[in-house]
VEXKOL-685899 format. One record per residue (C-alpha): x, y negated, z. Coordinates in steps of 0.001 Angstrom, whole numbers. Each point is the difference from the previous one (the first is absolute). Example, Ala and Ser with C-alpha at 12.3 -4.5 7.8 and 13.67 -1.06 7.14 Angstrom:
BEGIN
<u->12300 | v->4500 | w->7800> $
<u->1370 | v->-3440 | w->-660> $
//
This chain:
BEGIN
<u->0 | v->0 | w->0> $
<u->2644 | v->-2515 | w->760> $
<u->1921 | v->697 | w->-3217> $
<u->-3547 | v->-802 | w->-2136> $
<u->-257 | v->-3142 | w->2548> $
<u->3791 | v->-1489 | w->-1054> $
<u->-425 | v->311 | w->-3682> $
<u->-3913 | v->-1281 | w->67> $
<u->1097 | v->-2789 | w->1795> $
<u->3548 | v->-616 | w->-2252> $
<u->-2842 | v->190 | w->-3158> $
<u->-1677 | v->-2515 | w->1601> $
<u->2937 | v->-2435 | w->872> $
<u->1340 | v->532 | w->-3559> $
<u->-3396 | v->-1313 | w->-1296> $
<u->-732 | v->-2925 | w->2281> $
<u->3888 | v->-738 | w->-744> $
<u->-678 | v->142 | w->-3954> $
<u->-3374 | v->-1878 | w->85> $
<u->1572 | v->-2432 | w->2778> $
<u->2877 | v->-1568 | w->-1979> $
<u->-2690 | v->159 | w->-3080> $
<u->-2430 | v->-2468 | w->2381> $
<u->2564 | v->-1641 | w->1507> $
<u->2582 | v->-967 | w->-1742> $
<u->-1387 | v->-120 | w->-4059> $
<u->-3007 | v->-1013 | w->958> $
<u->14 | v->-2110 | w->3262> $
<u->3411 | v->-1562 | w->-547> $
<u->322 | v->-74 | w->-3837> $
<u->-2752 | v->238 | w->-1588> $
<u->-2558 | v->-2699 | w->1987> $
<u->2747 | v->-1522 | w->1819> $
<u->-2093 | v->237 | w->3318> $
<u->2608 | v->-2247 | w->1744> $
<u->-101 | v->-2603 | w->-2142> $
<u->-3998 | v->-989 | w->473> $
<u->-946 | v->-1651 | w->2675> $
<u->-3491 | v->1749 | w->759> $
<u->2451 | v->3415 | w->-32> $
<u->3113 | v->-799 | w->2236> $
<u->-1625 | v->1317 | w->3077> $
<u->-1233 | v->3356 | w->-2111> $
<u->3699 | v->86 | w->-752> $
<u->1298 | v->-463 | w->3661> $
<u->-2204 | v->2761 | w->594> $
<u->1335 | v->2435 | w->-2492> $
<u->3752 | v->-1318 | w->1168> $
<u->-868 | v->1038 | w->3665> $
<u->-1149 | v->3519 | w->-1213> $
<u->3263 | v->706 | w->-2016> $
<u->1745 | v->-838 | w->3002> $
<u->-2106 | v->2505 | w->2004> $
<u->245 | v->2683 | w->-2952> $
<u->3845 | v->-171 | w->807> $
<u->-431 | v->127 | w->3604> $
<u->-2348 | v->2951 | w->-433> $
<u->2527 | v->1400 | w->-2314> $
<u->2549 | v->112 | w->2635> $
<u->-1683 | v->652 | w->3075> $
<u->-2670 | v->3047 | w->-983> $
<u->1620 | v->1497 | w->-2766> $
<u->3484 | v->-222 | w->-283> $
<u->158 | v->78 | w->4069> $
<u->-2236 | v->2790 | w->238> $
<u->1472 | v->1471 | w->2964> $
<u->115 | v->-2705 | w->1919> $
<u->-2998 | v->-954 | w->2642> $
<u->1224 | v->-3201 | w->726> $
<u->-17 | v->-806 | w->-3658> $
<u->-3572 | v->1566 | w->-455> $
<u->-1175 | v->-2561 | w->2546> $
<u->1055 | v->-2726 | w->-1667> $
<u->-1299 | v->1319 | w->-3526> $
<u->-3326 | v->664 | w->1589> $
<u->-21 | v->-4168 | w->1096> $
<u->1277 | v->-549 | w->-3342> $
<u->-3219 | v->1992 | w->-1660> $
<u->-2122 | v->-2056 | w->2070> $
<u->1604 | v->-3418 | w->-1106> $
<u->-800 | v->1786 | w->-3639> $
<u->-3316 | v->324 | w->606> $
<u->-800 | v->-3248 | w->1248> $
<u->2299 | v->-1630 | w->-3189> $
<u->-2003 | v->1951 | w->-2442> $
<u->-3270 | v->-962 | w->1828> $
<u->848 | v->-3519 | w->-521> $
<u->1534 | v->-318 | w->-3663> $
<u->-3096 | v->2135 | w->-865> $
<u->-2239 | v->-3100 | w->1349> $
<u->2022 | v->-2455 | w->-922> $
<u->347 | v->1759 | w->-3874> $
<u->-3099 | v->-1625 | w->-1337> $
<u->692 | v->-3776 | w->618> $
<u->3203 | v->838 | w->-1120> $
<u->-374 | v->1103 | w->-3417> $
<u->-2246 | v->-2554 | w->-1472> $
<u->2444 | v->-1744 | w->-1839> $
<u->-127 | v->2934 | w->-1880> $
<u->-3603 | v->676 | w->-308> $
<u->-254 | v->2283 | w->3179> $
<u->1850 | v->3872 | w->389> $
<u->-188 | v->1992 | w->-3052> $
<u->-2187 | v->2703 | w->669> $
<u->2948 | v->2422 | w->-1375> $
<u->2291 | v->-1294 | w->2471> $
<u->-2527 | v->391 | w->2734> $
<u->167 | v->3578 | w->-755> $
<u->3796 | v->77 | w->163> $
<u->-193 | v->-1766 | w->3314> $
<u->-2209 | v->3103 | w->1254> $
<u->1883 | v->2087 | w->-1052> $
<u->3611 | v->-1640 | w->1047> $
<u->-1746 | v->-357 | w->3333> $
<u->-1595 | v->3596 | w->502> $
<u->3687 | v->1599 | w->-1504> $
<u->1997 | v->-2113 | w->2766> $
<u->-2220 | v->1596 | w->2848> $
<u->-336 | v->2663 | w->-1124> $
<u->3310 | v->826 | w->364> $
<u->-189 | v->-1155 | w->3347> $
<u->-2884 | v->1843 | w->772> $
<u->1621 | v->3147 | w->-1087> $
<u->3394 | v->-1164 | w->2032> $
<u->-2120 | v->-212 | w->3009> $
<u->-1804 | v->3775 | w->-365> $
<u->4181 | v->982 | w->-381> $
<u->1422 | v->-2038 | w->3173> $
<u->-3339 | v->-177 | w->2442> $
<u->-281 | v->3427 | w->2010> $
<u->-3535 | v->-58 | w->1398> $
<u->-379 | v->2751 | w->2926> $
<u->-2042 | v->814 | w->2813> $
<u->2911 | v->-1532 | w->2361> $
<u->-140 | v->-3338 | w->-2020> $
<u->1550 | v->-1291 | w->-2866> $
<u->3776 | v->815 | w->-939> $
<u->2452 | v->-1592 | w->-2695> $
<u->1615 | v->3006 | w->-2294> $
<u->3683 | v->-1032 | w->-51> $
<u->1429 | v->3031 | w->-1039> $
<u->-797 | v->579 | w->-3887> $
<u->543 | v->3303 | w->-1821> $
<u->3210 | v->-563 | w->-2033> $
<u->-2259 | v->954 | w->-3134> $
<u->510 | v->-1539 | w->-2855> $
<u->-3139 | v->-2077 | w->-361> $
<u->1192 | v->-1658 | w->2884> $
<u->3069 | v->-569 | w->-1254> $
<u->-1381 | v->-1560 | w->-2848> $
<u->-1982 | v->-2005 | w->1425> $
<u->2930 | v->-1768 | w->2074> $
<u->1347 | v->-96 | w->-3344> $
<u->-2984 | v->-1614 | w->-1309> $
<u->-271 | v->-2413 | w->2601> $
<u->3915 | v->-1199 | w->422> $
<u->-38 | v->-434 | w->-4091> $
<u->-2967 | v->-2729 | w->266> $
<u->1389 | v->-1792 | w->2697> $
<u->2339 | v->-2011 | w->-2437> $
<u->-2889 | v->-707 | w->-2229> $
<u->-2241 | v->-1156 | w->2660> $
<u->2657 | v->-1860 | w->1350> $
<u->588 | v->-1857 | w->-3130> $
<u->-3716 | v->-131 | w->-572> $
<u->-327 | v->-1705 | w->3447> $
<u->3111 | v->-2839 | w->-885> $
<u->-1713 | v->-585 | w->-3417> $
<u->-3676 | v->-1193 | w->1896> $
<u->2442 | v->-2060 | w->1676> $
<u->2267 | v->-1630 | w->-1928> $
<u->-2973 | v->-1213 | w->-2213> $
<u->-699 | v->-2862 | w->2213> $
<u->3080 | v->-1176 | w->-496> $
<u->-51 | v->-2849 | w->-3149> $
<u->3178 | v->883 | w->-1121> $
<u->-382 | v->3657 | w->-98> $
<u->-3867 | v->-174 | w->-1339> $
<u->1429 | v->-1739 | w->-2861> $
<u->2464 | v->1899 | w->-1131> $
<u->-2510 | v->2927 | w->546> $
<u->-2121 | v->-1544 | w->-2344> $
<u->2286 | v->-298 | w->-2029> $
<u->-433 | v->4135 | w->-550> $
<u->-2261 | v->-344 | w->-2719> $
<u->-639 | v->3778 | w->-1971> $
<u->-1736 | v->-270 | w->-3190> $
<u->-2656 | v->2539 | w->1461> $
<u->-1617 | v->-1579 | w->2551> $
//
């Protein structure tokens, strides 16, 4: 069962990884330029506050997965998710009407971005929660199996990503980096 829980949940952060740099970096950053419109900067600040979390969620549950101290502070970093989602999702409607309000195709991608990401927390939790009669335990010792490995693996290989991903929300406050940024024109888009 464990071994079907780790690669479930690596599926699952390899597609809200995928779909997340697809939302959040063509789209949000590049694409409408959410930083640059005034009715959007706070959707932005939002979505800049949940890469930061991704990381620390990154670190703390999954690559720390042994760790209880670390699972602590992932599970306070889950709720600060929550709460950030909860508020760029009520916020998301004022601040898209510069563009005519959310596409309802990127509605969709938000669902599913957002139902991948816990997902794979969801499926974490079943892995690292021990519910018994006695109370609740944290499973620190992981069979050596290869899922698990993998999904370390997994986990350590997004961090630089994220990390990056996290900097770029950032550094497009700044003038002098937003316009070189914008600058980064592709015929495409």
């Amino acid at each position: 069962m464990m071994e079907t829980a780790f690669i479930l949940s690596s599926v699952l952060l390899i597609s809200y990884s995928l779909l997340a740099v697809f939302d959040g970096v063509f789209l949000h950053l590049y694409k409408y330029r959410l930083y640059e419109h005034k009715e959007s900067r706070f959707e932005h600040l939002t979505h800049t506050i949940r890469a930061i979390l991704f990381t620390g969620i990154l670190i703390s549950l999954f690559i720390n997965i042994e760790s209880n101290n670390w699972f602590i502070f992932g599970s306070i970093l889950i709720v600060a998710d929550i709460i950030t989602l909860v508020i760029d999702a009520y916020v998301e409607k004022d601040s898209r009407q510069f563009m005519g309000g959310l596409p309802r195709w990127e509605y969709i991608i938000h669902l599913l971005v957002n139902g991948f990401h816990f997902a794979a927390i969801a499926v974490f939790l079943v892995i690292k929660v021990n519910f018994e009669a006695d109370g609740i335990t944290l499973v620190n010792n992981f069979q050596e199996g290869e899922s698990f490995q993998s999904f370390k693996l997994i986990a350590q290989n997004l961090l630089p990503g994220a990390i990056i991903i996290s900097f770029l929300h950032l550094l497009v406050y700044s003038p002098k980096f937003n316009y070189y940024f914008n600058k980064i024109q592709l015929k495409c888009c």
